[in-house]
BAKEBA-462926 format. One record per residue (C-alpha): x, y, z; residue in one letter; residue number from 0. Coordinates in nm, 4 decimals, m for minus. Layout:
BEGIN
+----------+----------+----------+------+------+
!        x !        y !        z ! resn ! resi !
+----------+----------+----------+------+------+
!        X !        Y !        Z !    A !  NUM !
...
+----------+----------+----------+------+------+
END
This chain:
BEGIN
+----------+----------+----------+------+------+
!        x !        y !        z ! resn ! resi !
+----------+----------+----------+------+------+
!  m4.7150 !   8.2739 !  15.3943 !    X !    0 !
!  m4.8317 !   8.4788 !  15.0875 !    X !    1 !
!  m4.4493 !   8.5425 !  15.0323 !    X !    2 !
!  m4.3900 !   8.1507 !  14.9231 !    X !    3 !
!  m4.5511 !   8.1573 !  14.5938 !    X !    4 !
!  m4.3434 !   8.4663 !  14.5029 !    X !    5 !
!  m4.0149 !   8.3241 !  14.6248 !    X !    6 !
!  m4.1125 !   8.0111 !  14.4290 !    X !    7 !
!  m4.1530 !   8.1908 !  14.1330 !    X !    8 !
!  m3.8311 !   8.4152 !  14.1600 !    X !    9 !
!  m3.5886 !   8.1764 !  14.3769 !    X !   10 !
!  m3.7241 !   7.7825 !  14.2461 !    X !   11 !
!  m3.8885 !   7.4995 !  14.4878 !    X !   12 !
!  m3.6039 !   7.4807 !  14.7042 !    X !   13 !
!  m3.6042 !   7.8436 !  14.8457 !    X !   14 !
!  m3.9595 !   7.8347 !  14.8769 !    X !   15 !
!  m3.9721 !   7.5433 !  15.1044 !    X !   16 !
!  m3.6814 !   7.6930 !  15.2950 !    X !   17 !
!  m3.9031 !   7.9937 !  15.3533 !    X !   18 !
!  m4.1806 !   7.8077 !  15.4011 !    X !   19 !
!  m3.9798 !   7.5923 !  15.7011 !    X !   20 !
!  m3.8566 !   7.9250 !  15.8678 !    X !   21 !
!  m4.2268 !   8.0170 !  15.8825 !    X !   22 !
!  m4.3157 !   7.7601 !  16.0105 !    X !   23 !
!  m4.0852 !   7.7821 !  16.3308 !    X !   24 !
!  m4.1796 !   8.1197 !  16.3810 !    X !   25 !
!  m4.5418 !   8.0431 !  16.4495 !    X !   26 !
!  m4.6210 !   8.1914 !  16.7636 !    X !   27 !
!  m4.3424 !   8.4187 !  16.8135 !    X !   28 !
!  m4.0771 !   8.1107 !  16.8725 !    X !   29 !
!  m3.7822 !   8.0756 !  16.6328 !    X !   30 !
!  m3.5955 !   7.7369 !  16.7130 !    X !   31 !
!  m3.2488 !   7.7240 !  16.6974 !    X !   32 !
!  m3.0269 !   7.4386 !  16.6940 !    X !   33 !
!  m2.9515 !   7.2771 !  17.0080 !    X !   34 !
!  m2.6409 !   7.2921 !  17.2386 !    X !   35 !
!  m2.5422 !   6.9556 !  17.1438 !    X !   36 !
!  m2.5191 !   7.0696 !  16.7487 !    X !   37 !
!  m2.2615 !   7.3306 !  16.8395 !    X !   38 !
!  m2.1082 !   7.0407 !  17.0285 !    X !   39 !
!  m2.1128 !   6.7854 !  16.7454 !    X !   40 !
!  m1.9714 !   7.0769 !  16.5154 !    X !   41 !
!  m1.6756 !   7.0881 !  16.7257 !    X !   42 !
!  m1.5712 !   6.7897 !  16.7416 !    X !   43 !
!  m1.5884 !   6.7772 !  16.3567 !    X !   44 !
!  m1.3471 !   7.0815 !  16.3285 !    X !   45 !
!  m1.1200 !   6.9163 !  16.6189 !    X !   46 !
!  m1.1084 !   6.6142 !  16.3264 !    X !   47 !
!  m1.0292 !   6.8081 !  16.0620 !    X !   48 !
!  m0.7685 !   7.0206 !  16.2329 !    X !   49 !
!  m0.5889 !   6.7273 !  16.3828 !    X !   50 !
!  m0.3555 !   6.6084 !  16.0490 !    X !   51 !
!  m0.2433 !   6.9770 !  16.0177 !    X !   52 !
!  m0.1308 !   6.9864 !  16.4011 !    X !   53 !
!  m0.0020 !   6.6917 !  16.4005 !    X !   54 !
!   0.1913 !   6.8082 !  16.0839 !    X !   55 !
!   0.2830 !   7.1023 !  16.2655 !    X !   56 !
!   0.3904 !   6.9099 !  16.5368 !    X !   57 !
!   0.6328 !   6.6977 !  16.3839 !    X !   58 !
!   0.8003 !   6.9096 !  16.1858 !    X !   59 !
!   0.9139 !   7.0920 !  16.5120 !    X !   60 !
!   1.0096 !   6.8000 !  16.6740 !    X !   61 !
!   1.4033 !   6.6449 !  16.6323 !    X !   62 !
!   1.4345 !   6.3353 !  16.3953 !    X !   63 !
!   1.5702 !   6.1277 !  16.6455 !    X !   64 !
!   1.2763 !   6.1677 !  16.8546 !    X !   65 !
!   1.0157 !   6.0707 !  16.5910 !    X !   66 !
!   1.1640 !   5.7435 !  16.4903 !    X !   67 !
!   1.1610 !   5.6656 !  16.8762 !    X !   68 !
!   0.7595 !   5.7659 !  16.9437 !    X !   69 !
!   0.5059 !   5.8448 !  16.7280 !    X !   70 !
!   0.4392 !   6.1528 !  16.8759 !    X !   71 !
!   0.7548 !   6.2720 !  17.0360 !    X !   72 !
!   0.6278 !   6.6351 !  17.1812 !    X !   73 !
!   0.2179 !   6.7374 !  17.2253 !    X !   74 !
!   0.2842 !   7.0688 !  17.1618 !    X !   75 !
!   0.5345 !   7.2398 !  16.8331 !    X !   76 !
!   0.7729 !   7.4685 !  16.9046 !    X !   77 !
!   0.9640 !   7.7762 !  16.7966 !    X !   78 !
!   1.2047 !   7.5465 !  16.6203 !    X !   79 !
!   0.9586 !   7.5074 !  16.2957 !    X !   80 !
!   1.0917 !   7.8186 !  16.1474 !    X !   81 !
!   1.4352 !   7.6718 !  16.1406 !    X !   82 !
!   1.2794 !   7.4104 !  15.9814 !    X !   83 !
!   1.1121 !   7.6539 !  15.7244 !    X !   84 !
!   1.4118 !   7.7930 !  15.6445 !    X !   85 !
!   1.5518 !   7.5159 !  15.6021 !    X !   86 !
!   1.3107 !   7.4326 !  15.3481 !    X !   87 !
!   1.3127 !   7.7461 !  15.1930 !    X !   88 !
!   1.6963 !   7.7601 !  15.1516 !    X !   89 !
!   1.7110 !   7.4156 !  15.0235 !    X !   90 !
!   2.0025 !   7.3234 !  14.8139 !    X !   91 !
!   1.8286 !   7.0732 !  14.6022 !    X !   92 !
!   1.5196 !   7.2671 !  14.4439 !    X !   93 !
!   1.4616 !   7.6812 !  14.4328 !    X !   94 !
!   1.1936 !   7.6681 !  14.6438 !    X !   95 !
!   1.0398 !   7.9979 !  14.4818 !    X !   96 !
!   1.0625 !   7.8584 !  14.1588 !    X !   97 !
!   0.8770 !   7.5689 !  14.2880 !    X !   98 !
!   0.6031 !   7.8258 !  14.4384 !    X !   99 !
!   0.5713 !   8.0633 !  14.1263 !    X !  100 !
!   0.5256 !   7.7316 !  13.9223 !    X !  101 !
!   0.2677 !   7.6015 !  14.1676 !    X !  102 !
!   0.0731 !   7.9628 !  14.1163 !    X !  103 !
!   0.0850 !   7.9854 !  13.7715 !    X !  104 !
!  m0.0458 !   7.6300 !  13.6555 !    X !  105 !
!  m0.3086 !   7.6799 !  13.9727 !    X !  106 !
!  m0.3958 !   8.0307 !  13.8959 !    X !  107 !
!  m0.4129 !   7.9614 !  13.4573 !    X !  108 !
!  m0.6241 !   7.6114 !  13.5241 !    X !  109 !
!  m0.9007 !   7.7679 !  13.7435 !    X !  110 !
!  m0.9574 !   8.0477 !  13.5441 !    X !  111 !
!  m0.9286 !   7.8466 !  13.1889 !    X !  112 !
!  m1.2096 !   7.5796 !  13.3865 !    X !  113 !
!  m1.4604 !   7.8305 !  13.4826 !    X !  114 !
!  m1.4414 !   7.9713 !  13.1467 !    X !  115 !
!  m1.4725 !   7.6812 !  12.9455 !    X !  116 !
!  m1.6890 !   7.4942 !  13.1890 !    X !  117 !
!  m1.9179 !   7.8123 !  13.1795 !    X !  118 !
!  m1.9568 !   7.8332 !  12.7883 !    X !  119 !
!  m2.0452 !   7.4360 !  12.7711 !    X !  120 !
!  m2.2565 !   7.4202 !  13.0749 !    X !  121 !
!  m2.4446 !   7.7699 !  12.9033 !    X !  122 !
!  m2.4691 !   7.5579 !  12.5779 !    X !  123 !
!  m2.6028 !   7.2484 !  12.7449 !    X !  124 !
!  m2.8445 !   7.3854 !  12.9290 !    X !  125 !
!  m2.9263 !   7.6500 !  12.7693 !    X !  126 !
!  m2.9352 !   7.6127 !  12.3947 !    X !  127 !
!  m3.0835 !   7.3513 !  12.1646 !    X !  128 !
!  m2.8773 !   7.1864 !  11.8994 !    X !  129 !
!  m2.8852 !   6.7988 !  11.7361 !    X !  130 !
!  m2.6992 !   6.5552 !  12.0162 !    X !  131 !
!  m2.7187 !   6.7852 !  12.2783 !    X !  132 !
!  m2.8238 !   6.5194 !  12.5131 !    X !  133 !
!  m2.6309 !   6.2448 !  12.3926 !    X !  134 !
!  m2.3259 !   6.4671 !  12.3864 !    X !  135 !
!  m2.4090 !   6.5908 !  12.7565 !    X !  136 !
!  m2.4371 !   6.2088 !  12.8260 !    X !  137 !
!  m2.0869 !   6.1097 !  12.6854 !    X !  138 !
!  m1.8909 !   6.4554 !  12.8469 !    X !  139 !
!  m2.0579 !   6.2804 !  13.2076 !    X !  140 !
!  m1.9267 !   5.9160 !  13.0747 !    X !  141 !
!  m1.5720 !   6.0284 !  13.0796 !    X !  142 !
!  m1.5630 !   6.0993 !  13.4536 !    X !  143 !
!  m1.5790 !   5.7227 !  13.5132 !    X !  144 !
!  m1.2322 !   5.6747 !  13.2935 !    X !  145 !
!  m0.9236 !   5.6510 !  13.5517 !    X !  146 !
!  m0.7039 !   5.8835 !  13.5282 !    X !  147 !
!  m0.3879 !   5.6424 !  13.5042 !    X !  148 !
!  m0.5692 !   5.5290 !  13.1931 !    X !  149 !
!  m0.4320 !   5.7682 !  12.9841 !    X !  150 !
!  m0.1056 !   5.8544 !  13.0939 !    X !  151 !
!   0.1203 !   5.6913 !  12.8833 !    X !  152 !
!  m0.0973 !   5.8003 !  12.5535 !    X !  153 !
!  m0.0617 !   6.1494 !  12.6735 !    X !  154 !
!   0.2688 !   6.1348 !  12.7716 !    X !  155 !
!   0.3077 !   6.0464 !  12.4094 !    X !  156 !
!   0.2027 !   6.3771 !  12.3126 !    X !  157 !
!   0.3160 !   6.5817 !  12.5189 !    X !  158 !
!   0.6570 !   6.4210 !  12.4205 !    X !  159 !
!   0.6092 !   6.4821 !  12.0713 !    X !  160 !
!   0.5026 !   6.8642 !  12.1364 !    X !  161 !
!   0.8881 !   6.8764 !  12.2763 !    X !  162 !
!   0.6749 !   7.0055 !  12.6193 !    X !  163 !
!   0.8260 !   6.7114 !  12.8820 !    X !  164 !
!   0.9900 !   6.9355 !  13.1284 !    X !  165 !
!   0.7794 !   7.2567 !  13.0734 !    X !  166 !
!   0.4534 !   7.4023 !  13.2276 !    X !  167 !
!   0.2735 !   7.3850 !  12.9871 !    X !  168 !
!   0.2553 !   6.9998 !  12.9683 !    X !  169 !
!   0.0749 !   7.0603 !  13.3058 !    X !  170 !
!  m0.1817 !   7.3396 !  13.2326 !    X !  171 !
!  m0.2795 !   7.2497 !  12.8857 !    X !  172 !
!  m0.4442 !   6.8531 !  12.9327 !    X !  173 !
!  m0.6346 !   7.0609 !  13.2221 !    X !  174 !
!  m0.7920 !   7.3544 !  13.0747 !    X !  175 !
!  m1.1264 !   7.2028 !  13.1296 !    X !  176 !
!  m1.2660 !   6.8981 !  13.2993 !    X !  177 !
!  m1.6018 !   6.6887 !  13.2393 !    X !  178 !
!  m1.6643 !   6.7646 !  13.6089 !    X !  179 !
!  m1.6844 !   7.1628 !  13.6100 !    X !  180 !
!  m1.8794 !   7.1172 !  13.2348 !    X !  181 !
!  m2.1440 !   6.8868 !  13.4433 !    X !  182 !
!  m2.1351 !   7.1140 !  13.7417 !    X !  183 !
!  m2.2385 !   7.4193 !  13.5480 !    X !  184 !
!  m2.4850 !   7.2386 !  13.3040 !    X !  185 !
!  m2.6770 !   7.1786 !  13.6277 !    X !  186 !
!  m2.6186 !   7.5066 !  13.8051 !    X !  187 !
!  m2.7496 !   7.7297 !  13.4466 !    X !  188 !
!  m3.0436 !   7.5225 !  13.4146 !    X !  189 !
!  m3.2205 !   7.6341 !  13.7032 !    X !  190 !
!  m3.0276 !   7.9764 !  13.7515 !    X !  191 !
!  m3.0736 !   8.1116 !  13.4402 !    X !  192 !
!  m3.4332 !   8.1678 !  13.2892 !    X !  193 !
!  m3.5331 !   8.1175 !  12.9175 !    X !  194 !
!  m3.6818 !   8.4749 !  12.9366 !    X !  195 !
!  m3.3546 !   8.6527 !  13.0101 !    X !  196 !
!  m3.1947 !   8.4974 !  12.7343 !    X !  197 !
!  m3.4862 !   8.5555 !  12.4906 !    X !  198 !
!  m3.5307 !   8.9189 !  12.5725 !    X !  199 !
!  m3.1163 !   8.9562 !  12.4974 !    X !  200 !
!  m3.1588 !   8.8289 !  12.1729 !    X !  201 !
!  m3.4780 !   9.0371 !  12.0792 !    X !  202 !
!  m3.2883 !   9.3216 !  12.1934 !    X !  203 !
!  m2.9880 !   9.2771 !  11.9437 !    X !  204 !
!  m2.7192 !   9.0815 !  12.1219 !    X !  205 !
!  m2.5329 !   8.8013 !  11.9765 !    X !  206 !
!  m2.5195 !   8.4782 !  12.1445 !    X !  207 !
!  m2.1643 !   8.5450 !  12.2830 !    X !  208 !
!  m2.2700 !   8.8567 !  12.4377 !    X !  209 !
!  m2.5649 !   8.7301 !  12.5968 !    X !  210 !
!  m2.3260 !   8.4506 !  12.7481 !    X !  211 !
!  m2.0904 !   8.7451 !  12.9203 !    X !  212 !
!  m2.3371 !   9.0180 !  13.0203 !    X !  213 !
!  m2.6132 !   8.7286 !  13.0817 !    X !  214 !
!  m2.5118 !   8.3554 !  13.1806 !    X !  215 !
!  m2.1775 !   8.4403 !  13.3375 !    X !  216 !
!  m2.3257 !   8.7122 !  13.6256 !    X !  217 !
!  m2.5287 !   8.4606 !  13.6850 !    X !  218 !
!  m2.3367 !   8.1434 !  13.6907 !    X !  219 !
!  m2.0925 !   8.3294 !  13.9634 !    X !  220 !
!  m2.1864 !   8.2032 !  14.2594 !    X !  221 !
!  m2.1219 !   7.8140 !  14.1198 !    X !  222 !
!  m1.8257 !   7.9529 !  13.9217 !    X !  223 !
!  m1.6614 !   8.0482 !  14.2433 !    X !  224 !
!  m1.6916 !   7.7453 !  14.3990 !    X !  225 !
!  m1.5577 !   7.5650 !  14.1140 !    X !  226 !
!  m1.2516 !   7.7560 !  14.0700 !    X !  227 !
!  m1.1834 !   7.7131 !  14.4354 !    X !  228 !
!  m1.1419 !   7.3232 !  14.4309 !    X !  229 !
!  m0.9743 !   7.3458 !  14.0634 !    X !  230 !
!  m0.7278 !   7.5668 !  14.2396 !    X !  231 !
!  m0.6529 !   7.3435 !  14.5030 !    X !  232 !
!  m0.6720 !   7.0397 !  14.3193 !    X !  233 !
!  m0.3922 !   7.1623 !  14.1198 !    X !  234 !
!  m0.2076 !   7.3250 !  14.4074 !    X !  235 !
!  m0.1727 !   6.9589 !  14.5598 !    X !  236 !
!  m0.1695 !   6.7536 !  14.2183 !    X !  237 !
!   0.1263 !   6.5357 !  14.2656 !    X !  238 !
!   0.0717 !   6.2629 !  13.9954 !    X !  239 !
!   0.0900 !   6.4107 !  13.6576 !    X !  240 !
!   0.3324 !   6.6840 !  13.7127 !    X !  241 !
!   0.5838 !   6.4043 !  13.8957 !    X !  242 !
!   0.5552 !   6.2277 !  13.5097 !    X !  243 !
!   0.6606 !   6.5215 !  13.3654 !    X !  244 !
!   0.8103 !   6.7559 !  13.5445 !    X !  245 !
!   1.1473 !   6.7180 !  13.6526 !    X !  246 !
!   1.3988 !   6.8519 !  13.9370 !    X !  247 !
!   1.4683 !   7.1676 !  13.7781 !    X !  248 !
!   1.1314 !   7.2840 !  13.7167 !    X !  249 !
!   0.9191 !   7.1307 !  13.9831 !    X !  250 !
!   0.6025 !   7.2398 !  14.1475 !    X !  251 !
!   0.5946 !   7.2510 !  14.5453 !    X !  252 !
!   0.4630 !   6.8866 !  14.6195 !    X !  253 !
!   0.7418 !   6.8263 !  14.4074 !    X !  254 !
!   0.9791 !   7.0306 !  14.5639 !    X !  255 !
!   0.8521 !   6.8443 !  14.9152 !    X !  256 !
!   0.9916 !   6.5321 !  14.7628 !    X !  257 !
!   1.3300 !   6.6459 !  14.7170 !    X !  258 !
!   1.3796 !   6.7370 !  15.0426 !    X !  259 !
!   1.3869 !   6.3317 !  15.1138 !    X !  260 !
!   1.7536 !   6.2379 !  15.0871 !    X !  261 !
!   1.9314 !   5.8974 !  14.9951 !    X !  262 !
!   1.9942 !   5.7610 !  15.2779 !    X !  263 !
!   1.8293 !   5.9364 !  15.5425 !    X !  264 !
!   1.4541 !   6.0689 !  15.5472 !    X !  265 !
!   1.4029 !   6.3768 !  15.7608 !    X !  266 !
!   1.0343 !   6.3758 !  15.8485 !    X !  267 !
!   1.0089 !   6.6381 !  16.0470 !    X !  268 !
!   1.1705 !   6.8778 !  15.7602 !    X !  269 !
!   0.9144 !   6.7157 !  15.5153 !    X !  270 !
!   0.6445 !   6.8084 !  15.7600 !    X !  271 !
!   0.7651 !   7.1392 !  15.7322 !    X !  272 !
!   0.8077 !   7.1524 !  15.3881 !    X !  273 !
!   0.3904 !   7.0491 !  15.3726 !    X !  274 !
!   0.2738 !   7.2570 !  15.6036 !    X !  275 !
!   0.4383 !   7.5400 !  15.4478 !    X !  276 !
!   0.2914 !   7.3993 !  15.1239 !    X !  277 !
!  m0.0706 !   7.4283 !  15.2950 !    X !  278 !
!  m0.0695 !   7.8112 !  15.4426 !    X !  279 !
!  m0.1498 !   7.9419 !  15.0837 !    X !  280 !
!  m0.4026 !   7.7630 !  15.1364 !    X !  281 !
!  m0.5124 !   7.8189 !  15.4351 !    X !  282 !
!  m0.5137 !   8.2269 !  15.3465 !    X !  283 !
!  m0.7392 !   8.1190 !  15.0472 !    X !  284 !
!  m1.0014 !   7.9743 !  15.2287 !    X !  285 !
!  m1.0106 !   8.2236 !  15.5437 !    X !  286 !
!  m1.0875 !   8.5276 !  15.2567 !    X !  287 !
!  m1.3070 !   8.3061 !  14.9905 !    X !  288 !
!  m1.4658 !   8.0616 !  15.2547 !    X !  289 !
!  m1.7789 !   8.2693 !  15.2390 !    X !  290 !
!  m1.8002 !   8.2544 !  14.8585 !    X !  291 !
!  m1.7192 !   7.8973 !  14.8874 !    X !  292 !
!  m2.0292 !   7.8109 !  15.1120 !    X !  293 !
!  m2.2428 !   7.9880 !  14.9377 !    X !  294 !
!  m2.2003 !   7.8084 !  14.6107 !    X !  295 !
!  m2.2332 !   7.4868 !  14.7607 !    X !  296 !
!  m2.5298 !   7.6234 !  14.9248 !    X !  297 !
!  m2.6562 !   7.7554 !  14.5949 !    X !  298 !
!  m2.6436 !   7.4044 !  14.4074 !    X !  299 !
!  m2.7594 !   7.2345 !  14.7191 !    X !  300 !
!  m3.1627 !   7.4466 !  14.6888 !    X !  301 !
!  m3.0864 !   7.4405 !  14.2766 !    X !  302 !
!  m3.0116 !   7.0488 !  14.3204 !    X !  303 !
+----------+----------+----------+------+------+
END
């Protein structure tokens, strides 16, 4: 127990009384551990989660005929889905690696242009002291409640007058940074990050940029990964902005799944395909950065 002041000290409140529960259930030699019916419960919450993708997988194995007649034509999918997937792949409609390389580069250019810029503000906000800081803080948090649709046609505007309708960059640009990842940061630095650190950089020499890089960013990582994990797949799946203006010859792959609907006929179970090959890059993602991902969400939970 003499531990817990010195874990408060170093780690905040929230570690402490972590380590001071964990002490607490070894009292006597006995460590509780959560019951059967937890790993039960947990389960059945994974069996939820996994069920759109199967069923996803399902149909797009199964014959078109067959779906319109039963919801669920077949319980099991079947070798069949890679002729599907090539199918998709060797569309006639869309270059389906055109579609993916665009899909990479407006994921891969927004999550790294968020965690930079959402790293410098949330440094500045918490960090630094400057006329309207709070007030400013206050009106970045504001904009989160302003729908999206809301400005649509205003940007569209612009991005028509930049002569950018049709191009990437009409994507990546309006997205370099968000009010949420500024927010998310702001709150992560203010607890991570100690006033002392900072001070002791500048006595030592370094300028306020370099204290942000060798300083504020080391520390930041943990909620900087997390944050360019759910930028990355927010934009992987954004449909609505790059549908406005994007078109056919440059799309991104939710795009691309759209064009695989024809005219007069709508193949689901090639769609299903096409979005369940859409999903394995995601899928690899998470099974290698998964770790990294809970333990930022962990980390803001105790700094929270």
């Amino acid at each position: 127990m003499s531990s817990i002041p010195a874990i408060q000290q170093s780690a905040g409140k929230g570690a402490a009384r972590a380590a001071a529960r964990r002490a607490n259930r070894k009292v006597g030699g006995y460590d509780r551990r959560p019951h059967v019916v937890i790993y039960v419960l947990l389960a059945l919450v994974v069996l939820i989660g996994l069920l759109p993708l199967y069923y996803t997988l399902v149909i797009g194995s199964s014959d078109p005929v067959a779906i319109a007649q039963k919801a669920l034509p077949q319980l099991f999918p079947d070798l069949s889905i890679f002729d599907k997937f090539k199918e998709v792949v060797n569309a006639q409609s869309f270059s389906f690696w055109q579609a993916v390389w665009n899909s990479v580069i407006i994921a891969v250019v927004v999550s790294a242009s968020t965690v930079m810029f959402s790293t410098l503000a949330g440094f500045a906000f918490a960090k630094l002291r400057f006329p309207g800081r709070r007030g400013l803080l206050v009106f970045v948090i504001a904009t989160m409640a302003v729908p999206t649709q809301l400005g649509v046609v205003p940007l569209y505007i612009v991005m028509s007058k930049l002569g950018w309708i049709g191009h990437l960059q009409a994507v990546i640009v309006p997205s370099l940074v968000g009010a949420f990842g500024v927010f998310w940061m702001t709150q992560y630095l203010e607890e991570a990050l100690p006033y002392e650190l900072i001070e002791a950089a500048r006595v030592d020499g370094a300028s306020m940029f370099r204290t942000f890089w060798a300083i504020a960013l080391p520390a930041a990582r943990p909620a900087a990964a997390m944050l360019a994990l759910f930028t990355f797949v927010a934009q992987w799946v954004n449909f609505f902005w790059p549908s406005i203006v994007l078109n056919n010859q440059n799309p991104t792959l939710p795009l691309a799944v759209r064009l695989l609907q024809q005219n007069y006929f709508v193949d689901y179970s090639l769609i299903m395909a096409g979005v369940f090959l859409m999903t394995l890059p995601l899928l690899v993602l998470f099974a290698f950065a998964g770790r990294q991902l809970v333990a930022g969400i962990m980390a803001g939970a105790v700094k929270g």
